[in-house]
gemmi code that builds the backbone of each chain (N, CA, C; Angstrom):
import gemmi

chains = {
    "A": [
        ("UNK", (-14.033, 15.599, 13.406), (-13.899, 14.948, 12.118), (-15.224, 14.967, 11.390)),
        ("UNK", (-15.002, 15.044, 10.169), (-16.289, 15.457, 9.191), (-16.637, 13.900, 9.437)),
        ("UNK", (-18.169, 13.437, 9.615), (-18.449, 12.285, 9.495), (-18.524, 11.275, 8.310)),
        ("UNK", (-19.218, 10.754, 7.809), (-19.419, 9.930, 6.716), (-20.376, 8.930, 6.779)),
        ("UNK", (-21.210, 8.760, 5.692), (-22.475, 8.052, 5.642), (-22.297, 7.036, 4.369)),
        ("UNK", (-22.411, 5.478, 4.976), (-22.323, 4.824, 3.777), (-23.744, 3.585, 3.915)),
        ("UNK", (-24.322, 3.309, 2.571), (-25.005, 2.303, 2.567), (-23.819, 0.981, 3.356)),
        ("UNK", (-25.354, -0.080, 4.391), (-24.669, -1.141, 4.916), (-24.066, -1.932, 3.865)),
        ("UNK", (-24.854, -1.888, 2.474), (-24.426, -3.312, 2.010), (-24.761, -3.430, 0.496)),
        ("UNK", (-23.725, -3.523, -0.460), (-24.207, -3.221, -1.849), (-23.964, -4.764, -2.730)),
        ("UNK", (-24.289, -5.413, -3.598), (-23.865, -6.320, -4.196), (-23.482, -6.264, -5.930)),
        ("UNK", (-22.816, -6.786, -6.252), (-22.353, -6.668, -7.476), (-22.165, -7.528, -8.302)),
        ("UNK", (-22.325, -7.872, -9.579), (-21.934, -8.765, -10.492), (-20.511, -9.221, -10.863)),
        ("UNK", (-19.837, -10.160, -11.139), (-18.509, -10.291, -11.110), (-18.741, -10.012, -12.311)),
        ("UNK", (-17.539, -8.941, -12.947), (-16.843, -8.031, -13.739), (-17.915, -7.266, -14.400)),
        ("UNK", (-18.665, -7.006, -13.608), (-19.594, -5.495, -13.776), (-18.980, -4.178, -12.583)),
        ("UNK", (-18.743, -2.793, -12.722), (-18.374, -1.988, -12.119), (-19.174, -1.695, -11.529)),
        ("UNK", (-18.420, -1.823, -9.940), (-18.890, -1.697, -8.444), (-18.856, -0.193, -8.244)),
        ("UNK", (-20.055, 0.709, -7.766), (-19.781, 2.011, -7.605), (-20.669, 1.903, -6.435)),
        ("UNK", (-19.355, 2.621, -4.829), (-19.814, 2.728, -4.037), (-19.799, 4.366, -3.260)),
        ("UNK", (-21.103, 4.419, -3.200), (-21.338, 5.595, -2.793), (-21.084, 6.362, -1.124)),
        ("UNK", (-20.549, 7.507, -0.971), (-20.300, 8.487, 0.516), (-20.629, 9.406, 1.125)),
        ("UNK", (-21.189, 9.701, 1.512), (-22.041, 11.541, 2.335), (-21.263, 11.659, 3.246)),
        ("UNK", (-20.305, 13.057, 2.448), (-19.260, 13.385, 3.807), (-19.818, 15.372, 3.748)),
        ("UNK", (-21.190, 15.218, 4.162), (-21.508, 16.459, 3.612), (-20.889, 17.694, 4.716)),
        ("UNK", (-20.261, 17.672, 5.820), (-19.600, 18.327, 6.749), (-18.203, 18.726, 6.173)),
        ("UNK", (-17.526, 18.009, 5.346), (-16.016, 18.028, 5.216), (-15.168, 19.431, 4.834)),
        ("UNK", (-14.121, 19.152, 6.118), (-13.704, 20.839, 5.372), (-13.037, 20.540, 4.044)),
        ("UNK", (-12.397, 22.299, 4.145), (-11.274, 22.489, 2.733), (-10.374, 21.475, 2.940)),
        ("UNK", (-9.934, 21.508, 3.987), (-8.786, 20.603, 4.099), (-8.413, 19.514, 3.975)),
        ("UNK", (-9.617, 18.555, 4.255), (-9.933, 17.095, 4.606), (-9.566, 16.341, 3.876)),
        ("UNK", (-8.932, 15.310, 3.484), (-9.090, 14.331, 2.602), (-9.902, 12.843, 2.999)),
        ("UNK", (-10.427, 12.831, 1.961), (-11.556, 11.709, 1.479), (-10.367, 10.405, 1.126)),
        ("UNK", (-10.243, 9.337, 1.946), (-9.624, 8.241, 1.893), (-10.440, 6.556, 1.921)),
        ("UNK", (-10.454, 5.682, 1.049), (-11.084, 4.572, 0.832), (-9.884, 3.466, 1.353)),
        ("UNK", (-10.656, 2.494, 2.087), (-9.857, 1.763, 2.564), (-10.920, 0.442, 2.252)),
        ("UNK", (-10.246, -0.836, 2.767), (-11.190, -1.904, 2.421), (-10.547, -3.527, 3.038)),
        ("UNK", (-11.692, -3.927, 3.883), (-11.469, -5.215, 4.652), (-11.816, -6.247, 4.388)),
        ("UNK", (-10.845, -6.659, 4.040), (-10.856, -8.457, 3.649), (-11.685, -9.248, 5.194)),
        ("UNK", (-12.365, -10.182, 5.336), (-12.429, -10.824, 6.350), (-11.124, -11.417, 7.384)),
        ("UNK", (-11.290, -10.917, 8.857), (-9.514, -11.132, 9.261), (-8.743, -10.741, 8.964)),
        ("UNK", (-8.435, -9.542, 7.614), (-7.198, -9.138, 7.903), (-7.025, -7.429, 7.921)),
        ("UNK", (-5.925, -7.211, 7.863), (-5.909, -5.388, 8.060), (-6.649, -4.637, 6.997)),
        ("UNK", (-6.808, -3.643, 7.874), (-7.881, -2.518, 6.280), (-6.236, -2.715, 5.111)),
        ("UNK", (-6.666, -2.669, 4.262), (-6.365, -2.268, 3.032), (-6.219, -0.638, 2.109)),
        ("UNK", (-5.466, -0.277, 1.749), (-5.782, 1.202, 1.384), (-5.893, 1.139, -0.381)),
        ("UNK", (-7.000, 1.942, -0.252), (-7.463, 2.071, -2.494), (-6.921, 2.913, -2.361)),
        ("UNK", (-7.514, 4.402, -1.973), (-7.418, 5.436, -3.006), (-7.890, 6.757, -2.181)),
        ("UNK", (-7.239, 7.746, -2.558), (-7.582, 9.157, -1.730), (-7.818, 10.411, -2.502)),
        ("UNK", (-8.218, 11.224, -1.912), (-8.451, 12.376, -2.783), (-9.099, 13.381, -2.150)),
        ("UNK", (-8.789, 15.100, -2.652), (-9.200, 15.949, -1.904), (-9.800, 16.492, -2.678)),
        ("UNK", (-9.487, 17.331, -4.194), (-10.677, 17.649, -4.876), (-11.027, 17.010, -6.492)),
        ("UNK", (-9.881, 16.784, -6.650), (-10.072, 16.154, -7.799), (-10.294, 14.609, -8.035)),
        ("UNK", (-10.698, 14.279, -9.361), (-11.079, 12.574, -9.292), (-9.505, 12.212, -9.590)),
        ("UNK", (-9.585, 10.472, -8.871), (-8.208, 10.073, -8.515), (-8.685, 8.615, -9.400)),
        ("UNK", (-7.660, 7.773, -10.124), (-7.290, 7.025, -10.100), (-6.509, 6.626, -10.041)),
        ("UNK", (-6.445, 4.817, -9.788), (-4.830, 3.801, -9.818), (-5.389, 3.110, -10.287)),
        ("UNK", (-4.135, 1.675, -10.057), (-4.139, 0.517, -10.448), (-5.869, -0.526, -9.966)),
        ("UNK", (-6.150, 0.114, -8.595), (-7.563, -0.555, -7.758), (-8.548, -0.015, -8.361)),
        ("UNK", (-9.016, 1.265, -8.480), (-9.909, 2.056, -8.302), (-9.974, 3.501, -8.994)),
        ("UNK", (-10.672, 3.668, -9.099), (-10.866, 5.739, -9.380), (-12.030, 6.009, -7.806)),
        ("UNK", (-11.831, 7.631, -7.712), (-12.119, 7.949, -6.289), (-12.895, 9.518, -7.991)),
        ("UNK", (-14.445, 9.047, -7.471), (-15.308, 10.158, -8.029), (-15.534, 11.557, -6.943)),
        ("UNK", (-15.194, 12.770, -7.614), (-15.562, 13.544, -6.028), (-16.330, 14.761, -6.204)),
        ("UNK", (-17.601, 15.255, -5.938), (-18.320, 15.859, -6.643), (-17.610, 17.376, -6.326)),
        ("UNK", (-18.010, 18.367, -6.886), (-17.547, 19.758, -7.034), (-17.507, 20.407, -5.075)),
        ("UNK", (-18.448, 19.768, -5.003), (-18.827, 20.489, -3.683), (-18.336, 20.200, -2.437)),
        ("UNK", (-17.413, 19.064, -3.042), (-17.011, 17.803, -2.097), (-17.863, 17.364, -0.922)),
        ("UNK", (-19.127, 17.161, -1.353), (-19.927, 16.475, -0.291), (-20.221, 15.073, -0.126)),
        ("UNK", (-20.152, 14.656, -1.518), (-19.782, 13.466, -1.393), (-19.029, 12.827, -2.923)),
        ("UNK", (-18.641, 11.450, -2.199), (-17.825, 10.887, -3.559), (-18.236, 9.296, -3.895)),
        ("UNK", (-17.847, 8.906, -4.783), (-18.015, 7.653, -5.299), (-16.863, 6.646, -5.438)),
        ("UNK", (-16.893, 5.877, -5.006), (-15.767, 4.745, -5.493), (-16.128, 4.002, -6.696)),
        ("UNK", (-15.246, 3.764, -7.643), (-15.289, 2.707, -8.722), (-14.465, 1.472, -8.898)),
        ("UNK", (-14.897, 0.616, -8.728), (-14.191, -0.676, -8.911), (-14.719, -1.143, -10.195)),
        ("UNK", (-13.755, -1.089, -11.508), (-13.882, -0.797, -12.758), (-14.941, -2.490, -13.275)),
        ("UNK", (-14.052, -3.380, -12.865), (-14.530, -4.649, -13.174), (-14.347, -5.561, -12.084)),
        ("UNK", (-15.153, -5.801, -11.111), (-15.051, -6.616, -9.903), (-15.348, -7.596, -9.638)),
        ("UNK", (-14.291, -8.123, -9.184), (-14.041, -9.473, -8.903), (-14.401, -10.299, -7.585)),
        ("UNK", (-14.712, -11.631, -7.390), (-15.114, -12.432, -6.047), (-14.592, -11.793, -5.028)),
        ("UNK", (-12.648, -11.915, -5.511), (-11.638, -11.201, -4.283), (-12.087, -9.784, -4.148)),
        ("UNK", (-12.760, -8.922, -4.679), (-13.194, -8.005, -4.303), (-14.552, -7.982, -2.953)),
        ("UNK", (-14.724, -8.613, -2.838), (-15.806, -9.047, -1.697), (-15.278, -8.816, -0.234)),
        ("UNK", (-15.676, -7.431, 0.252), (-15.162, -7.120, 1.492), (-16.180, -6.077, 2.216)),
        ("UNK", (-15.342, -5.190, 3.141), (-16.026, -4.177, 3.765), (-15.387, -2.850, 3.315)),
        ("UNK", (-15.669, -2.054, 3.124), (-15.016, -0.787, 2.095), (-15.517, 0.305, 3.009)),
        ("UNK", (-14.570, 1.249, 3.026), (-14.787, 2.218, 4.347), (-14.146, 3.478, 3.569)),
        ("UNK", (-15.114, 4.757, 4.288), (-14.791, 5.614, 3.119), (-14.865, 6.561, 4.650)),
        ("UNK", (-13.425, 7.344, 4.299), (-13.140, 7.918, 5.984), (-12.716, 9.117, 5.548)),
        ("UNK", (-13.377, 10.286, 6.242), (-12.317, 11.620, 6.066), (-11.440, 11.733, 6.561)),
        ("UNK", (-10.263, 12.014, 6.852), (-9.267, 12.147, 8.106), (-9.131, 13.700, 8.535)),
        ("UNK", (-8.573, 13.274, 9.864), (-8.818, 14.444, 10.933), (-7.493, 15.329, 10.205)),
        ("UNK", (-7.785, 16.874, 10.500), (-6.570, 17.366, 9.850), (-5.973, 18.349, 11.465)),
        ("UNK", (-6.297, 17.156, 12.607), (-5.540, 17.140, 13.618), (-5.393, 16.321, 14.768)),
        ("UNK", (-4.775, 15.849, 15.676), (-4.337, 14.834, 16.351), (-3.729, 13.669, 15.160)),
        ("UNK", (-3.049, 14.136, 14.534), (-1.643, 13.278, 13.729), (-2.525, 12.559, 12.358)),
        ("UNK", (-3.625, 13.703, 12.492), (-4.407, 12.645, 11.129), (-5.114, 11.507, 11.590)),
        ("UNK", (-5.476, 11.177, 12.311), (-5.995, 10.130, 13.240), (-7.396, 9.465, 12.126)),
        ("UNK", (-7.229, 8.093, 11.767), (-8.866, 7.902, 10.929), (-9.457, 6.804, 11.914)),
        ("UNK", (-10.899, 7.788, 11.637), (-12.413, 7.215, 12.050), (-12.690, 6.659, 11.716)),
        ("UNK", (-12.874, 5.202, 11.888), (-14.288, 3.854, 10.840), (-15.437, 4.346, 11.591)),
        ("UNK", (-15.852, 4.085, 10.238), (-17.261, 4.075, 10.699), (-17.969, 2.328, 10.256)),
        ("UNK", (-18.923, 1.871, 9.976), (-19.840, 0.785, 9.615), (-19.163, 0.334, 8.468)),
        ("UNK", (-18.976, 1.143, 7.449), (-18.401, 0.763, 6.267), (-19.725, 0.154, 5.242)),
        ("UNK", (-19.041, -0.268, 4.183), (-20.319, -1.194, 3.033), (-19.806, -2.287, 2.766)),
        ("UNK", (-20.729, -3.379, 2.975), (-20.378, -4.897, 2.901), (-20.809, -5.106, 1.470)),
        ("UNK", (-19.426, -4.841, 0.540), (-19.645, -5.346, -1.229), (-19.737, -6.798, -1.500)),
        ("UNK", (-20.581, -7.303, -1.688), (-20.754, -8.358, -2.117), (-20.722, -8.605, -3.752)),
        ("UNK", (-19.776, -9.533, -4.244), (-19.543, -9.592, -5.634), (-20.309, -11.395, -5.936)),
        ("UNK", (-20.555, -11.414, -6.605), (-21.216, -12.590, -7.201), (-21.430, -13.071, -8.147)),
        ("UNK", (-21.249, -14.425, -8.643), (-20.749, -14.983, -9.779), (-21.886, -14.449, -10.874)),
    ],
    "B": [
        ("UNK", (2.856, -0.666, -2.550), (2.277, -0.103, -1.642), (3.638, 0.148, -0.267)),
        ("UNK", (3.196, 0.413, 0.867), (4.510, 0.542, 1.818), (3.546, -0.617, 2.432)),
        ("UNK", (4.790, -1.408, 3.390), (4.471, -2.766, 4.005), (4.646, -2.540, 5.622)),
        ("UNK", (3.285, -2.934, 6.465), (3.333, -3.493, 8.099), (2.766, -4.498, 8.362)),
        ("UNK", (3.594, -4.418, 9.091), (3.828, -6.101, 9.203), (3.709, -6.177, 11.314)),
        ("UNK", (2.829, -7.344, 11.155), (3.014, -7.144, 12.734), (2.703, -8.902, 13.710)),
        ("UNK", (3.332, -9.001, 14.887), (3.716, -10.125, 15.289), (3.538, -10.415, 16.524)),
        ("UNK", (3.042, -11.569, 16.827), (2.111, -12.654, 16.251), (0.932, -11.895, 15.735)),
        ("UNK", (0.823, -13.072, 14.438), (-0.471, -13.013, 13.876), (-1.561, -13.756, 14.910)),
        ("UNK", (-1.423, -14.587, 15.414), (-2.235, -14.751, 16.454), (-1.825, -15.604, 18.089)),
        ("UNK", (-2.624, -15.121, 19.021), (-1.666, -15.575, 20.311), (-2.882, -16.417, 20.780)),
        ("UNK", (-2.773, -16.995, 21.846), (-3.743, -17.169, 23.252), (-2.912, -17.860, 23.804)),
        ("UNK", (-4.031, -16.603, 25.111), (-3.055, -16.782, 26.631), (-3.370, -17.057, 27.390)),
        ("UNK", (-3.241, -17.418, 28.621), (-4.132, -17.696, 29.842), (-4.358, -16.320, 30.588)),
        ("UNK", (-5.416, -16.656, 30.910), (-5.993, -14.964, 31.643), (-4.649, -14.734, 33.140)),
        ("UNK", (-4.895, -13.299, 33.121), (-3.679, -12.666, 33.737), (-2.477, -12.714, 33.548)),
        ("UNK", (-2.015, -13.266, 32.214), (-0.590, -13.030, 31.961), (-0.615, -11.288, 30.819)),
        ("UNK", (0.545, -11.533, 30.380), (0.705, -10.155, 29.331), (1.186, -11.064, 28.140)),
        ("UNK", (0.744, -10.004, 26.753), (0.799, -10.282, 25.783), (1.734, -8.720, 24.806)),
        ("UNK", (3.067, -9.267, 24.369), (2.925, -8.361, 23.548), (2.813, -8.612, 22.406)),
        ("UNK", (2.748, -7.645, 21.307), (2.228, -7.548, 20.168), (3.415, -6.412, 19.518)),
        ("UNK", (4.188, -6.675, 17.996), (5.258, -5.988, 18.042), (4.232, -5.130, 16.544)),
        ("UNK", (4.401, -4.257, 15.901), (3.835, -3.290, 14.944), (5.432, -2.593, 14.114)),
        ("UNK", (5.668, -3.665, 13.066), (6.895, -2.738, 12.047), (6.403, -2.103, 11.190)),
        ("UNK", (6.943, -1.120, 10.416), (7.199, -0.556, 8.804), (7.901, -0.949, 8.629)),
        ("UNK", (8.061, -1.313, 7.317), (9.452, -2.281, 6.348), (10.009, -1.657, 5.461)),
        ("UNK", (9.327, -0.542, 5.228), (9.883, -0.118, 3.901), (10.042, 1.675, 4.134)),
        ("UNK", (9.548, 1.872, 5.211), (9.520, 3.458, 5.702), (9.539, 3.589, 7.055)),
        ("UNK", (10.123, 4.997, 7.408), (10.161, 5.395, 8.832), (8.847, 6.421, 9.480)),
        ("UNK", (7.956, 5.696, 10.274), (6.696, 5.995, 10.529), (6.769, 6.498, 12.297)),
        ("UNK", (7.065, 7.928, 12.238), (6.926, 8.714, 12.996), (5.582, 8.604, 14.138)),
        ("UNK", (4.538, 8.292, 13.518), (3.513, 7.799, 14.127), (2.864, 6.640, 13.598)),
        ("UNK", (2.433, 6.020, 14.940), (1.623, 5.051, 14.774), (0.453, 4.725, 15.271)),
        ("UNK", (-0.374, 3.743, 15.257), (-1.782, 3.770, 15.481), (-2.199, 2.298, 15.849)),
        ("UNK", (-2.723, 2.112, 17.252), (-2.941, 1.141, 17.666), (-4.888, 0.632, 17.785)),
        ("UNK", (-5.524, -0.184, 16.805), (-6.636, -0.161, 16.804), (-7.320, -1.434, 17.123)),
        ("UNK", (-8.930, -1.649, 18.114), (-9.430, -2.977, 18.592), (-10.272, -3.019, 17.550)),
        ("UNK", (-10.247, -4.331, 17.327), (-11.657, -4.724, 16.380), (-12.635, -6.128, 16.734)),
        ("UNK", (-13.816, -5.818, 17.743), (-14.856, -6.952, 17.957), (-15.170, -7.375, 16.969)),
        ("UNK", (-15.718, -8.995, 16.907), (-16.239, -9.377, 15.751), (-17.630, -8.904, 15.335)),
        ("UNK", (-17.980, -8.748, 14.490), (-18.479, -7.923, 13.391), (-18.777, -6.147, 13.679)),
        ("UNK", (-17.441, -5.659, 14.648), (-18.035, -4.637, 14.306), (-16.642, -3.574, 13.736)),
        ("UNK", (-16.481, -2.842, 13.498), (-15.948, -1.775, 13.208), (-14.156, -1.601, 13.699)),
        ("UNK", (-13.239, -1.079, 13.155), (-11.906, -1.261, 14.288), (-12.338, 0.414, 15.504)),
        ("UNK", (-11.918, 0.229, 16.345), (-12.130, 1.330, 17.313), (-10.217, 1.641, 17.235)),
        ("UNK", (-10.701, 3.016, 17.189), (-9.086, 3.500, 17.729), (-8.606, 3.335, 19.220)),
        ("UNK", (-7.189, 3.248, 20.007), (-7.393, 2.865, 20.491), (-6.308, 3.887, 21.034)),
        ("UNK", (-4.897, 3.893, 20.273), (-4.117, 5.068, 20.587), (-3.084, 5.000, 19.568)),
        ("UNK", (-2.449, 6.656, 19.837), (-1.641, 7.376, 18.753), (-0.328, 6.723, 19.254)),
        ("UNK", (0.202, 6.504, 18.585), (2.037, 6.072, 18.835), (3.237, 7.289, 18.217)),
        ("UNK", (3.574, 7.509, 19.354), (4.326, 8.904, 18.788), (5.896, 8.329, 19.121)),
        ("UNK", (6.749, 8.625, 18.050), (8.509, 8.070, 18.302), (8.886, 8.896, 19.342)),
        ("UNK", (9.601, 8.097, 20.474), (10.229, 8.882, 21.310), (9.522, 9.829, 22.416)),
        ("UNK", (7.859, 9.531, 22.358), (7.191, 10.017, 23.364), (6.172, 9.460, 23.997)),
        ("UNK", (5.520, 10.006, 24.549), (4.629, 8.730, 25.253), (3.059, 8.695, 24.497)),
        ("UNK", (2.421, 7.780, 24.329), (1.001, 7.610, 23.021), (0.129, 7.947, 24.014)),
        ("UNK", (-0.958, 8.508, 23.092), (-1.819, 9.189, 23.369), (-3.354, 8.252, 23.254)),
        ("UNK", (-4.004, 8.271, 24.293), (-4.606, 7.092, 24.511), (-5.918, 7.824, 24.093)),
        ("UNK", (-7.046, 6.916, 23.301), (-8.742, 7.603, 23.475), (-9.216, 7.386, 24.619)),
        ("UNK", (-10.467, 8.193, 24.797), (-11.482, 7.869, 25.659), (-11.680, 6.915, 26.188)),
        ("UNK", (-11.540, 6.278, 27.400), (-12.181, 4.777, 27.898), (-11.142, 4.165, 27.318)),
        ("UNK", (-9.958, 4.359, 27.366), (-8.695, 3.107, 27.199), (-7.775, 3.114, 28.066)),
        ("UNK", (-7.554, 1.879, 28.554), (-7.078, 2.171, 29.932), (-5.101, 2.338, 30.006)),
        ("UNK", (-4.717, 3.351, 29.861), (-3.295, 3.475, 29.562), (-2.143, 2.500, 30.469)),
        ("UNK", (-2.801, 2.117, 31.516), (-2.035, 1.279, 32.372), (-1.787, -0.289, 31.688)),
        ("UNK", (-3.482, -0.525, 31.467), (-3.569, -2.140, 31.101), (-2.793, -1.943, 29.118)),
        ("UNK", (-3.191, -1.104, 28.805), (-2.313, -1.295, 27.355), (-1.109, -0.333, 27.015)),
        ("UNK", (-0.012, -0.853, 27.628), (1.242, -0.332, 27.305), (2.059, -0.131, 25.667)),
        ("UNK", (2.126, 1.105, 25.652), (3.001, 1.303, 24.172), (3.805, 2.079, 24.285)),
        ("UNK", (5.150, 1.018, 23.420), (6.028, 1.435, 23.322), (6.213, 1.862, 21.757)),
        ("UNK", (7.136, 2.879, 21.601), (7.525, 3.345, 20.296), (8.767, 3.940, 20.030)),
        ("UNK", (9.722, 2.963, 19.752), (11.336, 3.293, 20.441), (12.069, 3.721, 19.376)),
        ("UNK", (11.923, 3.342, 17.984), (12.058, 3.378, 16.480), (11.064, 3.762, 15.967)),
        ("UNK", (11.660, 4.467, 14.805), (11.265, 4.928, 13.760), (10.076, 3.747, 12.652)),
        ("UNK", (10.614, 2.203, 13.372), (10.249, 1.811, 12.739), (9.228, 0.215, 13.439)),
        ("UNK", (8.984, 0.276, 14.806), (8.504, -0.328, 15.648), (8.234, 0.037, 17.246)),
        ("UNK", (6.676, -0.048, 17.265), (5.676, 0.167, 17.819), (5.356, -0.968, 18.253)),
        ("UNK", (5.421, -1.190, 19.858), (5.148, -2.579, 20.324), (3.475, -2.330, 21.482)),
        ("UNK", (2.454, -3.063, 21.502), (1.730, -2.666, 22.537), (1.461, -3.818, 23.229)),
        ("UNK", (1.443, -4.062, 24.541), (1.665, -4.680, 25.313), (0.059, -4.908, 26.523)),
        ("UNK", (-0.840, -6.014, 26.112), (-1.549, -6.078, 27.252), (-1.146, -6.606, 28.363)),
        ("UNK", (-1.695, -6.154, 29.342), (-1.421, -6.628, 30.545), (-2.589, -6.864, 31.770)),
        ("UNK", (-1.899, -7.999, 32.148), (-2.998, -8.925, 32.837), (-4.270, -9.265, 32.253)),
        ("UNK", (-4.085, -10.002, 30.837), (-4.905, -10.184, 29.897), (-6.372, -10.677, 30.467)),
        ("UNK", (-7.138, -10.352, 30.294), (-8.553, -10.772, 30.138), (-9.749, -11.535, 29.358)),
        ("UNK", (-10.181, -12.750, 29.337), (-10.960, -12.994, 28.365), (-11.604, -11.531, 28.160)),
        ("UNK", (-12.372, -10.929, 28.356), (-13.041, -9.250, 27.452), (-11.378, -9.067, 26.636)),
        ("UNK", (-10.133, -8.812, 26.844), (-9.524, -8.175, 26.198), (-9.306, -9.077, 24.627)),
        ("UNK", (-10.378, -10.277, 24.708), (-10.095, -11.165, 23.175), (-10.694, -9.981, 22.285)),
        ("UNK", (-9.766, -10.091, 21.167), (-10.170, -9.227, 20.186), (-8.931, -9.500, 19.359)),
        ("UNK", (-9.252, -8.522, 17.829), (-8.522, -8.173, 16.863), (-7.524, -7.206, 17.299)),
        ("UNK", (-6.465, -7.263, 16.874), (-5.351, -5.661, 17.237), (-5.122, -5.363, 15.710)),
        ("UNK", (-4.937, -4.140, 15.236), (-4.199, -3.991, 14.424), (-3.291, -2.774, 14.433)),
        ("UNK", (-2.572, -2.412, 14.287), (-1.969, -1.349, 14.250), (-1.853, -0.797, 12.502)),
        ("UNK", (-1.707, 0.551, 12.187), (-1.609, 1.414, 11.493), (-0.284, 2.173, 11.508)),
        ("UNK", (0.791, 2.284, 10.100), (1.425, 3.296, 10.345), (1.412, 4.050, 9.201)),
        ("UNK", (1.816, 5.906, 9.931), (1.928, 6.838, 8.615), (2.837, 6.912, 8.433)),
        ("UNK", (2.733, 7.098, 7.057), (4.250, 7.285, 5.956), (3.895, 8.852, 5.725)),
        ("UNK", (5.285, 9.798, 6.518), (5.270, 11.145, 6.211), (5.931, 11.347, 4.488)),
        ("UNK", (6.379, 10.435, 3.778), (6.480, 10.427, 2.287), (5.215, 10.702, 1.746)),
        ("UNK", (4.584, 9.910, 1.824), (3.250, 9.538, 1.071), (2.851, 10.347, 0.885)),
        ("UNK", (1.765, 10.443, -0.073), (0.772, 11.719, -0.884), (0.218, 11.513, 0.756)),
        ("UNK", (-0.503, 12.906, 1.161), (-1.042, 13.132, 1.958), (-1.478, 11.989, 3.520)),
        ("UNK", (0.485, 11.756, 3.728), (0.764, 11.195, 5.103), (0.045, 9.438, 4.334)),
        ("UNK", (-0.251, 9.160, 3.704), (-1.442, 7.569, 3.926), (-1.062, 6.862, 4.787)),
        ("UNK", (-1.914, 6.457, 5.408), (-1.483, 5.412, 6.720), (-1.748, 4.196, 5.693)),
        ("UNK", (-0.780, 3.089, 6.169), (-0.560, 1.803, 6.055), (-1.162, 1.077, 6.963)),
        ("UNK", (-1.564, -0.447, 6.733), (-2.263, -1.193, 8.245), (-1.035, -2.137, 7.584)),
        ("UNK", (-1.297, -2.797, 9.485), (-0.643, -4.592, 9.371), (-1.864, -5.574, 9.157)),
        ("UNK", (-1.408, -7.032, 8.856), (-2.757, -7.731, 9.151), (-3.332, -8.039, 10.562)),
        ("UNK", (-2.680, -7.510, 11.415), (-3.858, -7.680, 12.630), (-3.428, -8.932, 13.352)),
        ("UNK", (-3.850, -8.969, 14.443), (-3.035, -10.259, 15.151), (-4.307, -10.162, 16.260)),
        ("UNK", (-4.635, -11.333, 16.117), (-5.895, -12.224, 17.392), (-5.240, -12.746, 18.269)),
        ("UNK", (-6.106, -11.938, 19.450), (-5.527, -12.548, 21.054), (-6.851, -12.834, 21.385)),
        ("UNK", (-6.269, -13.923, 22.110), (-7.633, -15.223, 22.514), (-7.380, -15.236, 23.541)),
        ("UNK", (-7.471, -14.913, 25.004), (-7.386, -15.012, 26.523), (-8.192, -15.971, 27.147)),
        ("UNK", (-7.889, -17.270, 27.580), (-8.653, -18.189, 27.777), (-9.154, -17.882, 29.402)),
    ],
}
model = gemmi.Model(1)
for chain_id, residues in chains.items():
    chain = gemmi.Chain(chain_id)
    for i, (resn, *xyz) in enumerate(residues, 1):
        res = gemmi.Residue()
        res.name, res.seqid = resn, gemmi.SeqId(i, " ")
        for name, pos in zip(("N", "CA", "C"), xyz):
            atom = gemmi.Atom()
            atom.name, atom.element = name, gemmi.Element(name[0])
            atom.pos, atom.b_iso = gemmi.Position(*pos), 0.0
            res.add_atom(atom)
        chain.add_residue(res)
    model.add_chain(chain)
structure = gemmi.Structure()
structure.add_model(model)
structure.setup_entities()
């Protein structure tokens, strides 16, 4: 599995846009780039995915550079409840897709 | 989003009994599933693959005896410690993929704490 490199710990202004950064500089063609995100105690959460192009939804946009080495998350205007652990995982494109955590980034949002 | 859901949200047991732990999809049929530990403050570790109708595929250093999984449905994945251990306190969560989804997305449950006294 292509690895992934994330800062431990970023903080943010409440409803200023949270952009969290990924070094997945190994990743194949194949791979997809998937953002997930942990509330304290409860299950990861899933934002947003993407293989070459930029993605948005309703959570997030998923930035992904040309080279796909690395990508950016945007959390447009973020909120307290946004205050978690955010994990930015390639998945394996064998043994059933299987995803790796790694450390993740502890977003801290603040009044 | 697709919904898992999984049960008990939290147990404790007395050391050497068994604990199971049940892992649904609610809204899709999840061919595979994914059984993961999570210590406090660190990371979830995988733990094993849940395959319908076959036997799961365990990582490195997991002991297939002491954590039994079952995966009988399409739509529940049960894993089962046995002869619980205070070390086996931890987070569980399980994961399932939705073969619908844009590129398979796995779903999580919220996780269920076993406390082994």
């Amino acid at each position: 599995d292509a690895k992934t490199t994330q800062p431990p710990s970023m903080d943010c202004a409440e409803g200023r846009a949270a952009n969290l950064p990924c070094n997945h500089s190994t990743i194949s063609g194949n791979e997809y780039v998937y953002w997930y995100r942990q509330i304290h105690s409860q299950g990861p959460q899933y934002i947003i995915h993407g293989l070459k192009n930029n993605e948005t939804n309703e959570m997030a946009s998923l930035i992904i550079t040309e080279d796909r080495k690395s990508s950016t998350l945007i959390l447009p205007h973020a909120t307290l409840r946004d205050t978690a652990v955010y994990y930015c995982i390639v998945r394996s494109s064998t043994s059933y897709g299987k995803l790796t955590f790694g450390q993740g980034t502890i977003l801290t949002v603040h009044p | 989003g697709a919904v898992v859901s999984q049960h008990p949200s939290w147990v404790i047991c007395k050391s050497g009994t068994s604990v199971k732990i049940e892992c649904r999809s609610l809204d899709f049929q999840a061919t595979t599933m994914f059984w993961y530990r999570q210590f406090p403050k660190q990371s979830l570790m995988l733990m094993a693959t849940s395959n319908e109708g076959s036997k799961a595929t365990y990582e490195q250093g997991v002991e297939k005896d002491k954590f039994l999984i079952n995966h009988a449905s399409l739509t529940l994945s049960t894993l089962t410690v046995t002869s619980a251990h205070p070390e086996d306190s931890s987070f569980y969560i399980c994961s399932a993929r939705n073969p619908e989804a844009l590129a398979a997305t796995q779903y999580f449950g919220p996780g269920t704490r076993l406390t082994v006294l």
